[in-house]
LOSE-125035 format. One record per atom (N, C-alpha, C): residue number from 1; atom name; residue in one letter; y, x, z. Coordinates in steps of 0.1 Angstrom, whole numbers, always signed. Example, Ala and Ser with C-alpha at 12.3 -4.5 7.8 and 13.67 -1.06 7.14 Angstrom:
! LOSE-125035
{num: 1&atomo: N&residuo: A&py: -57&px: +132&pz: +78}
{num: 1&atomo: CA&residuo: A&py: -45&px: +123&pz: +78}
{num: 1&atomo: C&residuo: A&py: -33&px: +132&pz: +78}
{num: 2&atomo: N&residuo: S&py: -22&px: +128&pz: +71}
{num: 2&atomo: CA&residuo: S&py: -11&px: +137&pz: +71}
{num: 2&atomo: C&residuo: S&py: +0&px: +129&pz: +79}
END
This chain:
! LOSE-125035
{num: 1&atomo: N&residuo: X&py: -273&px: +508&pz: -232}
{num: 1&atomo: CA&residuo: X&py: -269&px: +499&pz: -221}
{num: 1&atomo: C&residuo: X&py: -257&px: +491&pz: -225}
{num: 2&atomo: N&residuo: X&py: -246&px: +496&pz: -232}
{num: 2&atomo: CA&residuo: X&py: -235&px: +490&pz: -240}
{num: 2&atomo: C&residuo: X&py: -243&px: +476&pz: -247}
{num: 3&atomo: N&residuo: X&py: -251&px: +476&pz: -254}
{num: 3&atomo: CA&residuo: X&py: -251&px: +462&pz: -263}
{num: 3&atomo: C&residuo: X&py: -259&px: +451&pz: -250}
{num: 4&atomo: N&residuo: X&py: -264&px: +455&pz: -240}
{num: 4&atomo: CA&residuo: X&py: -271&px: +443&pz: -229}
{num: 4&atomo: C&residuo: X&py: -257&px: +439&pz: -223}
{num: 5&atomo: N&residuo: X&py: -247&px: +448&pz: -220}
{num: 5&atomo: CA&residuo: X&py: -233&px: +443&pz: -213}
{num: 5&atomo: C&residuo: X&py: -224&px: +434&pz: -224}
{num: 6&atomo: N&residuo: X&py: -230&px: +439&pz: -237}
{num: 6&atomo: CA&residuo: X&py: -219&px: +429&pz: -244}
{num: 6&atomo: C&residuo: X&py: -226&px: +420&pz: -247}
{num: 7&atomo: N&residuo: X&py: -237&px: +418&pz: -247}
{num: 7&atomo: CA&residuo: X&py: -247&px: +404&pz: -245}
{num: 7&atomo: C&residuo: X&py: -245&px: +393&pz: -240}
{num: 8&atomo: N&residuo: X&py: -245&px: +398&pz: -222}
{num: 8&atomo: CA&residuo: X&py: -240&px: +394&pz: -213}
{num: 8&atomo: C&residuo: X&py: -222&px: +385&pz: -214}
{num: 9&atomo: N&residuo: X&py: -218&px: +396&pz: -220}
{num: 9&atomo: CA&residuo: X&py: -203&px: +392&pz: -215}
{num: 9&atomo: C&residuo: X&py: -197&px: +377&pz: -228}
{num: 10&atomo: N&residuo: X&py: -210&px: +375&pz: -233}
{num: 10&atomo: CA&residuo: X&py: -210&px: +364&pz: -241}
{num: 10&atomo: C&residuo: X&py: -200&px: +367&pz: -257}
{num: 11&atomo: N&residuo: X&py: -202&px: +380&pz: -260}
{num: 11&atomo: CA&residuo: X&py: -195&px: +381&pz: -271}
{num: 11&atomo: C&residuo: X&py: -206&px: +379&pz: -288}
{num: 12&atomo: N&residuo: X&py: -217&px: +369&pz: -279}
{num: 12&atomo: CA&residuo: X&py: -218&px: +365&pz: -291}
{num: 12&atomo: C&residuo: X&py: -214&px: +353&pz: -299}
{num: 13&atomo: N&residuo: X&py: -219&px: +340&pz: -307}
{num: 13&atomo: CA&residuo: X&py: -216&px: +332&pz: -315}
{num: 13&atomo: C&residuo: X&py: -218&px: +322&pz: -306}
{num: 14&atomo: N&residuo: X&py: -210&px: +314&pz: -302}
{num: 14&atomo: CA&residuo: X&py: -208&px: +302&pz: -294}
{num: 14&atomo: C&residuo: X&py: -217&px: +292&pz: -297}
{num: 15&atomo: N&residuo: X&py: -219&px: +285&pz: -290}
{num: 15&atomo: CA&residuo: X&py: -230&px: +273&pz: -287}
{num: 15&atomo: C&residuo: X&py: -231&px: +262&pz: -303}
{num: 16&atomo: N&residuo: X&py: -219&px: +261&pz: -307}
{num: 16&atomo: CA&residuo: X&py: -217&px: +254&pz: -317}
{num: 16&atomo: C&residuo: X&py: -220&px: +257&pz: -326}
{num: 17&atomo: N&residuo: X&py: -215&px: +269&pz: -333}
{num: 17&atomo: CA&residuo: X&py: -219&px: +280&pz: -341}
{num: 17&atomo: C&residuo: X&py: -235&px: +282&pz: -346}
{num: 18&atomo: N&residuo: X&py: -241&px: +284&pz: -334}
{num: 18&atomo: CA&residuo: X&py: -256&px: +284&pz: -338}
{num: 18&atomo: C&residuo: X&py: -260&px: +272&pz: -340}
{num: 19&atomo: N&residuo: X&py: -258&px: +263&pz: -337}
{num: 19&atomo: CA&residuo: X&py: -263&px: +247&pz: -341}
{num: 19&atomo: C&residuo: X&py: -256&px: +237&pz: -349}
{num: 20&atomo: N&residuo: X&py: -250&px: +249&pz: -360}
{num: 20&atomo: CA&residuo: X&py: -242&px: +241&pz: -368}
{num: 20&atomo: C&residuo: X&py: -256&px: +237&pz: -380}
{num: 21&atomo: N&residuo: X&py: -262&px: +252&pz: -380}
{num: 21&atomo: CA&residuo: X&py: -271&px: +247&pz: -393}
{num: 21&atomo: C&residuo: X&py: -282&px: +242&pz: -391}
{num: 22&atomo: N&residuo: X&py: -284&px: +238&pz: -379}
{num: 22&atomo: CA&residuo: X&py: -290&px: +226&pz: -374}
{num: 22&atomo: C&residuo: X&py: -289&px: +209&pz: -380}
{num: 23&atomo: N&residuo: X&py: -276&px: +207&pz: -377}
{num: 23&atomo: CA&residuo: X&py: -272&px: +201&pz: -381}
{num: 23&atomo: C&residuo: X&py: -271&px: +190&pz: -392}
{num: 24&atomo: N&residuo: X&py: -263&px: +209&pz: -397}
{num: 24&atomo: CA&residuo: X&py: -262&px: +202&pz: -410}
{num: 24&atomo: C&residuo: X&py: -278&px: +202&pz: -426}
{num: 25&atomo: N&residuo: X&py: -289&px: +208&pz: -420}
{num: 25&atomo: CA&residuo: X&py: -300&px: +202&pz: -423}
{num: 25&atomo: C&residuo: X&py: -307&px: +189&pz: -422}
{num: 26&atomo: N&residuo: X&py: -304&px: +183&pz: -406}
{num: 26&atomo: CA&residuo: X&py: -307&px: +169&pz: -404}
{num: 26&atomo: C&residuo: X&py: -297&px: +160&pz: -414}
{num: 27&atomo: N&residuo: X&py: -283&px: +164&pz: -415}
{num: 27&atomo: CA&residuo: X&py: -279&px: +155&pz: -418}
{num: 27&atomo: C&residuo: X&py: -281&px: +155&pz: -434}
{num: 28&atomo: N&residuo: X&py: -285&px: +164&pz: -440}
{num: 28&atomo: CA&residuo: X&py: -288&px: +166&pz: -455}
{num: 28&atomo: C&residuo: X&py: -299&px: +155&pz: -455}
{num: 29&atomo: N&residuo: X&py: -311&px: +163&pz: -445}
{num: 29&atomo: CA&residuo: X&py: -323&px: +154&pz: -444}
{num: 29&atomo: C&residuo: X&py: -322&px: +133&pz: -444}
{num: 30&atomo: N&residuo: X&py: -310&px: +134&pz: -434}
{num: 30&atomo: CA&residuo: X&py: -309&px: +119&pz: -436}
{num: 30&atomo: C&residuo: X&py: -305&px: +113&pz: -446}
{num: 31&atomo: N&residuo: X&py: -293&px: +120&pz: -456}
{num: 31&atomo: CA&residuo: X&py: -287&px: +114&pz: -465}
{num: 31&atomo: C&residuo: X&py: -298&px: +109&pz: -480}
{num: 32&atomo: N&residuo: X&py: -310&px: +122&pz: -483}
{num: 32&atomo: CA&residuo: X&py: -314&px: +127&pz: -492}
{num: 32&atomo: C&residuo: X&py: -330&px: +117&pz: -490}
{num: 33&atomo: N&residuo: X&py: -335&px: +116&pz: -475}
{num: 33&atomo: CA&residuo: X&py: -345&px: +113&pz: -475}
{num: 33&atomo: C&residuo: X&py: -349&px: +97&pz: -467}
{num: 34&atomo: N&residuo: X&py: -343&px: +102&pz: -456}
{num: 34&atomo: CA&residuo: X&py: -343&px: +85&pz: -445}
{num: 34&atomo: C&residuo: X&py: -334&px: +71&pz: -449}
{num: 35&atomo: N&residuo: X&py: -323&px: +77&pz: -454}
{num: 35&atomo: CA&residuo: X&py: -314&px: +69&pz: -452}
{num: 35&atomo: C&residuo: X&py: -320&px: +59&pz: -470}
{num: 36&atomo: N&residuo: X&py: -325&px: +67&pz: -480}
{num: 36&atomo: CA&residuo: X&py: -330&px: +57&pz: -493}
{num: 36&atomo: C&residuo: X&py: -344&px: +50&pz: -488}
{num: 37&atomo: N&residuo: X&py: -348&px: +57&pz: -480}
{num: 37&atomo: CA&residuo: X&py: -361&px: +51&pz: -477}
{num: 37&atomo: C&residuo: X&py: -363&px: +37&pz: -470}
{num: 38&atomo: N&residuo: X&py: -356&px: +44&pz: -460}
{num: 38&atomo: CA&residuo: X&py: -344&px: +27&pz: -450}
{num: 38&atomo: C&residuo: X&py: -342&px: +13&pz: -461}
{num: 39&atomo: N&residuo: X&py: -337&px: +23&pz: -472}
{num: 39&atomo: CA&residuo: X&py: -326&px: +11&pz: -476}
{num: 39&atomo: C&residuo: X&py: -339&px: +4&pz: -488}
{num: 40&atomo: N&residuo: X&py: -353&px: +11&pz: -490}
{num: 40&atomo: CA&residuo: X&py: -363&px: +5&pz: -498}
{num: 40&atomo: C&residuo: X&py: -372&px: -1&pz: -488}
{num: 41&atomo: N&residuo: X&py: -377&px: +0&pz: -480}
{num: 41&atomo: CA&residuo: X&py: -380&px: -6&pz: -473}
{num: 41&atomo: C&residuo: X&py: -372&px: -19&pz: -465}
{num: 42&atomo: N&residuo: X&py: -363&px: -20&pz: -467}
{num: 42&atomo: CA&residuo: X&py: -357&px: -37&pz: -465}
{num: 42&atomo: C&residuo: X&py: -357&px: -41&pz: -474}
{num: 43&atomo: N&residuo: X&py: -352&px: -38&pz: -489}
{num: 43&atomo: CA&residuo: X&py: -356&px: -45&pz: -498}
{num: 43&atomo: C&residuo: X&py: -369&px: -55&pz: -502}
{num: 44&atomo: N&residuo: X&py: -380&px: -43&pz: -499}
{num: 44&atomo: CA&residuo: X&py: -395&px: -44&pz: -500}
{num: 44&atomo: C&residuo: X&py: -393&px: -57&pz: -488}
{num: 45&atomo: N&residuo: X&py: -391&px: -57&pz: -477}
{num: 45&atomo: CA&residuo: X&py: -390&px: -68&pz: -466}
{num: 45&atomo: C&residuo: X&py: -385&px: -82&pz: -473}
{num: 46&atomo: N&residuo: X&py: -373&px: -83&pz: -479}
{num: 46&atomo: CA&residuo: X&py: -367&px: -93&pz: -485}
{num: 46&atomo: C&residuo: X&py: -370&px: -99&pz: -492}
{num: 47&atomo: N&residuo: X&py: -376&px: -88&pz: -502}
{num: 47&atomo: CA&residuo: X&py: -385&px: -96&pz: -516}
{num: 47&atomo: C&residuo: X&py: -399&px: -105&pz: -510}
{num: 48&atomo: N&residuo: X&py: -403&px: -99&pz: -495}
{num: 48&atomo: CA&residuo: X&py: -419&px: -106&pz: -490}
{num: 48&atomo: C&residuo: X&py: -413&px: -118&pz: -489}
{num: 49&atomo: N&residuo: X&py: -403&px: -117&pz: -479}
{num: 49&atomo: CA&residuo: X&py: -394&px: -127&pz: -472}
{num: 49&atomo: C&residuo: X&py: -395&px: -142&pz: -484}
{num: 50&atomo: N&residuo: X&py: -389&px: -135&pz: -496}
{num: 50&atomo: CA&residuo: X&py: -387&px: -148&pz: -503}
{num: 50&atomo: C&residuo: X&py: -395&px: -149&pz: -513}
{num: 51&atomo: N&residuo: X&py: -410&px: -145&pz: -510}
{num: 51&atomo: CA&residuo: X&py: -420&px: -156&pz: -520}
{num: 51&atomo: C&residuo: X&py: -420&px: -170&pz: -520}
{num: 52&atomo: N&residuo: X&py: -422&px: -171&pz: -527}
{num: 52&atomo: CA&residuo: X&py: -427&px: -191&pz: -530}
{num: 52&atomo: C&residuo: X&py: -436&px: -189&pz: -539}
{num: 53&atomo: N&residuo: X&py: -446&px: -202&pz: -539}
{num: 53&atomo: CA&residuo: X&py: -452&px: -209&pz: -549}
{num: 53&atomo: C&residuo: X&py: -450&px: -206&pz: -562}
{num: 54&atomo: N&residuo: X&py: -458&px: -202&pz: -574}
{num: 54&atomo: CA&residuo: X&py: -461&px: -195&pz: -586}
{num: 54&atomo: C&residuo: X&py: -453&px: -190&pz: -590}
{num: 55&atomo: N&residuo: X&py: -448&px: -179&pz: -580}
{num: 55&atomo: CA&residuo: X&py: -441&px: -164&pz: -583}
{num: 55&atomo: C&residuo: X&py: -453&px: -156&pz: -588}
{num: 56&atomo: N&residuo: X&py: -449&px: -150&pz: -598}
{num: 56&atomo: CA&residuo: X&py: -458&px: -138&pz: -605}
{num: 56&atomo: C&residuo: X&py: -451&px: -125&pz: -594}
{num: 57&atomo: N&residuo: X&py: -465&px: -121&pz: -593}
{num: 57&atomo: CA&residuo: X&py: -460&px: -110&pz: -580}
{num: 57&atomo: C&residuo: X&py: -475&px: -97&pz: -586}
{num: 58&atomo: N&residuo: X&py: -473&px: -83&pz: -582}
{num: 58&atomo: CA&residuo: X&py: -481&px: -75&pz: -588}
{num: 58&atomo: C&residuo: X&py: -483&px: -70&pz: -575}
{num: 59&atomo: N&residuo: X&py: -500&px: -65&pz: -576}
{num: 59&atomo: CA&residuo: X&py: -498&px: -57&pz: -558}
{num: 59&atomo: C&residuo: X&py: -502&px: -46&pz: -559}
{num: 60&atomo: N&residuo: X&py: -505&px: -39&pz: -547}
{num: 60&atomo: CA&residuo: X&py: -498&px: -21&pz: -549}
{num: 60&atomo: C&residuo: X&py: -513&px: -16&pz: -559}
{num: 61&atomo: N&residuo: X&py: -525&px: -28&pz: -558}
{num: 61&atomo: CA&residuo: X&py: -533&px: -17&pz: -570}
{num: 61&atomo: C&residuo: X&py: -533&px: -22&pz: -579}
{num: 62&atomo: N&residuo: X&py: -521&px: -29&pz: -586}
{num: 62&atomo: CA&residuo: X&py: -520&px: -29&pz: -600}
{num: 62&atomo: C&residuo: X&py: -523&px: -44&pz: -603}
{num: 63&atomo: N&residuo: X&py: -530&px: -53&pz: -595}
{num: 63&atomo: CA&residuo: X&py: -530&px: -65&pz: -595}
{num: 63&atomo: C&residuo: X&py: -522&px: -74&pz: -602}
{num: 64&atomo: N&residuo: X&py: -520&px: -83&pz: -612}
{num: 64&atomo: CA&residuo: X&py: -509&px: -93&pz: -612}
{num: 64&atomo: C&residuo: X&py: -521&px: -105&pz: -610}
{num: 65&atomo: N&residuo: X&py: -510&px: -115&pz: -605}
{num: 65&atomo: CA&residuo: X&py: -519&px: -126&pz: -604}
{num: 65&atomo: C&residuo: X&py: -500&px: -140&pz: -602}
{num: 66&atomo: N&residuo: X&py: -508&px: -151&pz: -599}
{num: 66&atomo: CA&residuo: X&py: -497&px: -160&pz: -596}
{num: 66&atomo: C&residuo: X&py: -499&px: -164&pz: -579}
{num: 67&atomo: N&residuo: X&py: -488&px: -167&pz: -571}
{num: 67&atomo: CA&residuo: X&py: -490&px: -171&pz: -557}
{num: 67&atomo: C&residuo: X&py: -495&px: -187&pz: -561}
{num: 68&atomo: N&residuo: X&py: -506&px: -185&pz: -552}
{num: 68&atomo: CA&residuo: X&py: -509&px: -197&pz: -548}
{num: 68&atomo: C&residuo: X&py: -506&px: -207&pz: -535}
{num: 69&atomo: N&residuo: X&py: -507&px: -200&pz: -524}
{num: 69&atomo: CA&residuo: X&py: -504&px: -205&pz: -512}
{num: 69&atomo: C&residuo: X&py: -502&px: -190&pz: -504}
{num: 70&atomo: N&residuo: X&py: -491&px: -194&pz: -492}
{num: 70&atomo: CA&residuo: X&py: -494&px: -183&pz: -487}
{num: 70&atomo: C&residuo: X&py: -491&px: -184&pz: -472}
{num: 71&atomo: N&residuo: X&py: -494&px: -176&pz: -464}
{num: 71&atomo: CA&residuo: X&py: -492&px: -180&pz: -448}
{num: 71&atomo: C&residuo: X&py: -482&px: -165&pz: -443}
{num: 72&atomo: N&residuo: X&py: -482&px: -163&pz: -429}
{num: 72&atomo: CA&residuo: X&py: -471&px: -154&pz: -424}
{num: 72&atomo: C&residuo: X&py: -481&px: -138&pz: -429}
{num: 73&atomo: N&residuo: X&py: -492&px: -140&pz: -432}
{num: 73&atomo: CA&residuo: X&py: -495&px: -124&pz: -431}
{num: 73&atomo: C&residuo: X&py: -504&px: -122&pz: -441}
{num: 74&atomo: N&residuo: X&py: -509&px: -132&pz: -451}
{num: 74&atomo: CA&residuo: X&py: -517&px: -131&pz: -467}
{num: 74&atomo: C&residuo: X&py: -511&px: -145&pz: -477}
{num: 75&atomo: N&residuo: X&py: -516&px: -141&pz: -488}
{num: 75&atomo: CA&residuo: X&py: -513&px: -149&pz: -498}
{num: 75&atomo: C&residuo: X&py: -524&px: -152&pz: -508}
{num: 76&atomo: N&residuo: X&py: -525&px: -163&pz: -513}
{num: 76&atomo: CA&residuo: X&py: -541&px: -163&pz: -519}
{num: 76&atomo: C&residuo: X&py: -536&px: -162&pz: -538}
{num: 77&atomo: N&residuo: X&py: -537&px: -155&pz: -542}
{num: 77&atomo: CA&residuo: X&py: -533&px: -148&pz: -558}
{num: 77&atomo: C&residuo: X&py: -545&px: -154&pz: -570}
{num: 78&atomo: N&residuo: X&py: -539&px: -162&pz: -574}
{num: 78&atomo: CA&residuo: X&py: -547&px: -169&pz: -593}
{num: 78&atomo: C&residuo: X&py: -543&px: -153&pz: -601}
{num: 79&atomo: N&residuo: X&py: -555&px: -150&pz: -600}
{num: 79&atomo: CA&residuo: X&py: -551&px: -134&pz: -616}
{num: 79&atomo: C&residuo: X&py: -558&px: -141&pz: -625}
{num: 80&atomo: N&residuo: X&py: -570&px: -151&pz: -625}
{num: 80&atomo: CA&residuo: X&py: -574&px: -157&pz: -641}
{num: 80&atomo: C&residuo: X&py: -576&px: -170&pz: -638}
{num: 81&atomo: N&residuo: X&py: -579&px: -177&pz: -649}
{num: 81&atomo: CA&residuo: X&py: -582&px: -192&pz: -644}
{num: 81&atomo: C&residuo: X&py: -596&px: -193&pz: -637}
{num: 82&atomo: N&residuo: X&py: -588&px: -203&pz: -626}
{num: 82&atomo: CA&residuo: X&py: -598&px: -203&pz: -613}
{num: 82&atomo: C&residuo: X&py: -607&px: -191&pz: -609}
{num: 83&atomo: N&residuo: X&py: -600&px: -182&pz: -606}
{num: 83&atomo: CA&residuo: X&py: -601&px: -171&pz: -603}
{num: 83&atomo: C&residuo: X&py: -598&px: -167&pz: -591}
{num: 84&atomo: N&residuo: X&py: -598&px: -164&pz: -578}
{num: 84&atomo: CA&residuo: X&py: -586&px: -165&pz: -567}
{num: 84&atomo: C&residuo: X&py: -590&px: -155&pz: -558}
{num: 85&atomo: N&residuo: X&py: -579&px: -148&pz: -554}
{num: 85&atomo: CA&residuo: X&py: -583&px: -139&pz: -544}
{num: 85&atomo: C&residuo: X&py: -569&px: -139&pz: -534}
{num: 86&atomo: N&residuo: X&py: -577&px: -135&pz: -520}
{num: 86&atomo: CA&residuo: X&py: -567&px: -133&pz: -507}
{num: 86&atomo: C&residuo: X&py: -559&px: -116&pz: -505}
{num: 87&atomo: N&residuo: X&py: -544&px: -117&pz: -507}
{num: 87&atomo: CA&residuo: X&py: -544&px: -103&pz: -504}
{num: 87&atomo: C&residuo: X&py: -533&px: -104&pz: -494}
{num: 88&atomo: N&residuo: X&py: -531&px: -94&pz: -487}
{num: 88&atomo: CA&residuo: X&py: -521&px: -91&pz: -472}
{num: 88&atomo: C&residuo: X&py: -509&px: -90&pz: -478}
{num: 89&atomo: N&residuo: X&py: -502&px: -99&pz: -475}
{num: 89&atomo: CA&residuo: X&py: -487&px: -100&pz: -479}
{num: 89&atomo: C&residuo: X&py: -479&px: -85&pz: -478}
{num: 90&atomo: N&residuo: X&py: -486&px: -73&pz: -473}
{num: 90&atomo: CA&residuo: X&py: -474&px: -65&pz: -472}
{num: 90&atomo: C&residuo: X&py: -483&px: -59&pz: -487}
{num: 91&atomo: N&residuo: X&py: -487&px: -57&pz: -489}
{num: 91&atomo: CA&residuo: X&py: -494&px: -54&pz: -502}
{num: 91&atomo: C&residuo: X&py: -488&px: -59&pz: -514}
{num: 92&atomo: N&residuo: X&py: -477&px: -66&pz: -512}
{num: 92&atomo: CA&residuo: X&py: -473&px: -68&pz: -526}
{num: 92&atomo: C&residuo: X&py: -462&px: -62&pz: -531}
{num: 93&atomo: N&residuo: X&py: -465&px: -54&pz: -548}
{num: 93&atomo: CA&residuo: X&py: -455&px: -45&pz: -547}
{num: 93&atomo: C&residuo: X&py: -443&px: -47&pz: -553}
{num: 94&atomo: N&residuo: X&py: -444&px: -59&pz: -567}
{num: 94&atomo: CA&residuo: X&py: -431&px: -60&pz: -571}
{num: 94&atomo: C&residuo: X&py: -436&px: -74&pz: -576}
{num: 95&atomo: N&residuo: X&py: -423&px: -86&pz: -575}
{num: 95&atomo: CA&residuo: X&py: -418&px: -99&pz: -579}
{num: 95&atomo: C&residuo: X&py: -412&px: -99&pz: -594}
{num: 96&atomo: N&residuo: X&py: -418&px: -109&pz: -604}
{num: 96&atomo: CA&residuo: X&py: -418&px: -111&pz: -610}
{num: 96&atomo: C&residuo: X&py: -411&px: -124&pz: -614}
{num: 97&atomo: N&residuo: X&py: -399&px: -123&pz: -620}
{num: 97&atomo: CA&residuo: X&py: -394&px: -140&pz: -622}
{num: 97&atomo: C&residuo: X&py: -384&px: -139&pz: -636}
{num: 98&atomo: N&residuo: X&py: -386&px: -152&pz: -641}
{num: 98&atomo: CA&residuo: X&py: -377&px: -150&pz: -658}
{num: 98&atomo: C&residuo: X&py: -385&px: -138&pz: -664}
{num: 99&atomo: N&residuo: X&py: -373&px: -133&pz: -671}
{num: 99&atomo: CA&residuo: X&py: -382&px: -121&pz: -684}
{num: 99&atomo: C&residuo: X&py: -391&px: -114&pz: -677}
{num: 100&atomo: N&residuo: X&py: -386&px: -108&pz: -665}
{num: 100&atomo: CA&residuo: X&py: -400&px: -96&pz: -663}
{num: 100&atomo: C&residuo: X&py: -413&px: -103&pz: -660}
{num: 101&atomo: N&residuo: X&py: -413&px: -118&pz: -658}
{num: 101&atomo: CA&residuo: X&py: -428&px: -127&pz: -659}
{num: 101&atomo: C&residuo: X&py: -430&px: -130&pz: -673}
{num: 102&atomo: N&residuo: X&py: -426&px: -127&pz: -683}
{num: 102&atomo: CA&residuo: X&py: -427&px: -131&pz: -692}
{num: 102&atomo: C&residuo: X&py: -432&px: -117&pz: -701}
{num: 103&atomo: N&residuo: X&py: -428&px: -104&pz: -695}
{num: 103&atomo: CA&residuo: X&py: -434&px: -89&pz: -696}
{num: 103&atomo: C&residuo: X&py: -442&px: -89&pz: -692}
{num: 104&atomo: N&residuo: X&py: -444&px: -96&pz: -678}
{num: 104&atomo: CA&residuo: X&py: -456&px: -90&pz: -676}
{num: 104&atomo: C&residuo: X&py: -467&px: -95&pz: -674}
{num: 105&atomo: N&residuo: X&py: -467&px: -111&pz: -681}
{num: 105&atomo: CA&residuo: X&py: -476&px: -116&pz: -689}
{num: 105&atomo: C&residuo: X&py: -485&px: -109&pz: -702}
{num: 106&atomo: N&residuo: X&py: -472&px: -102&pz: -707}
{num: 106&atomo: CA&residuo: X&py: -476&px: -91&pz: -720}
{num: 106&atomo: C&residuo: X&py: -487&px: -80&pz: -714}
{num: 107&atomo: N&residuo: X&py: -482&px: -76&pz: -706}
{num: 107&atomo: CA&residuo: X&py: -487&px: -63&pz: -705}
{num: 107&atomo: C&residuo: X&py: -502&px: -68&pz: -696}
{num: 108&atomo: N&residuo: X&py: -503&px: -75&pz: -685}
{num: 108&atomo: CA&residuo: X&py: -516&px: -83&pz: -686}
{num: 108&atomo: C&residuo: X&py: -524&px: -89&pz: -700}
{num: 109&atomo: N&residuo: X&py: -521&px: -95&pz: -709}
{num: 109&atomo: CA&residuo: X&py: -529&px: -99&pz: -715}
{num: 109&atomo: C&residuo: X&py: -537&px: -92&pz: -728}
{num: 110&atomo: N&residuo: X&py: -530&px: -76&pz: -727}
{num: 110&atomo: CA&residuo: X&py: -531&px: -66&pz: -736}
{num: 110&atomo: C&residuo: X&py: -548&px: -58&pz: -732}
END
């Protein structure tokens, strides 16, 4: 009957206490996981943002090709001569301009 009375009388660990390691898991969680992910995904945004006209651009299956034209939500991609395909502008995974078009000319033509 002693340990229900000291139960009661609140002699346990205070409200804070128990939700500290709460906490401090979300906040690990944010630092380690959300908060890079955040900051890759605007990038990824930025880079859509500023295609133009025969940017070498690679898409998420491996695709390289050159922009041809593009509108608010696809882009129509030259990968050979007179070759052309339409793919969904969020689909594109990495921009290519100066040397790394010039790499990855290489590694296409291998």
């Amino acid at each position: 009957m002693w340990d229900v009375a000291y139960a009661q009388a609140g002699g346990g660990p205070s409200t804070f206490i128990s939700m500290l390691p709460l906490v401090l898991i979300f906040a690990v969680f944010y630092f380690l996981l959300i908060r890079p992910q955040q900051r890759k995904a605007k990038e990824h945004r930025n880079m859509l943002a500023q295609l133009k006209r025969n940017d070498e651009v690679m898409t998420t299956g491996g695709v390289f090709g050159k922009v041809l034209s593009l509108t608010e939500t696809e882009l129509t991609l030259e990968v050979a001569p007179n070759v052309k395909i339409r793919v969904s502008r969020s689909h594109i995974a990495q921009l290519f301009r100066g040397e790394k078009a010039a790499a990855a000319k290489e590694v296409k033509g291998k």
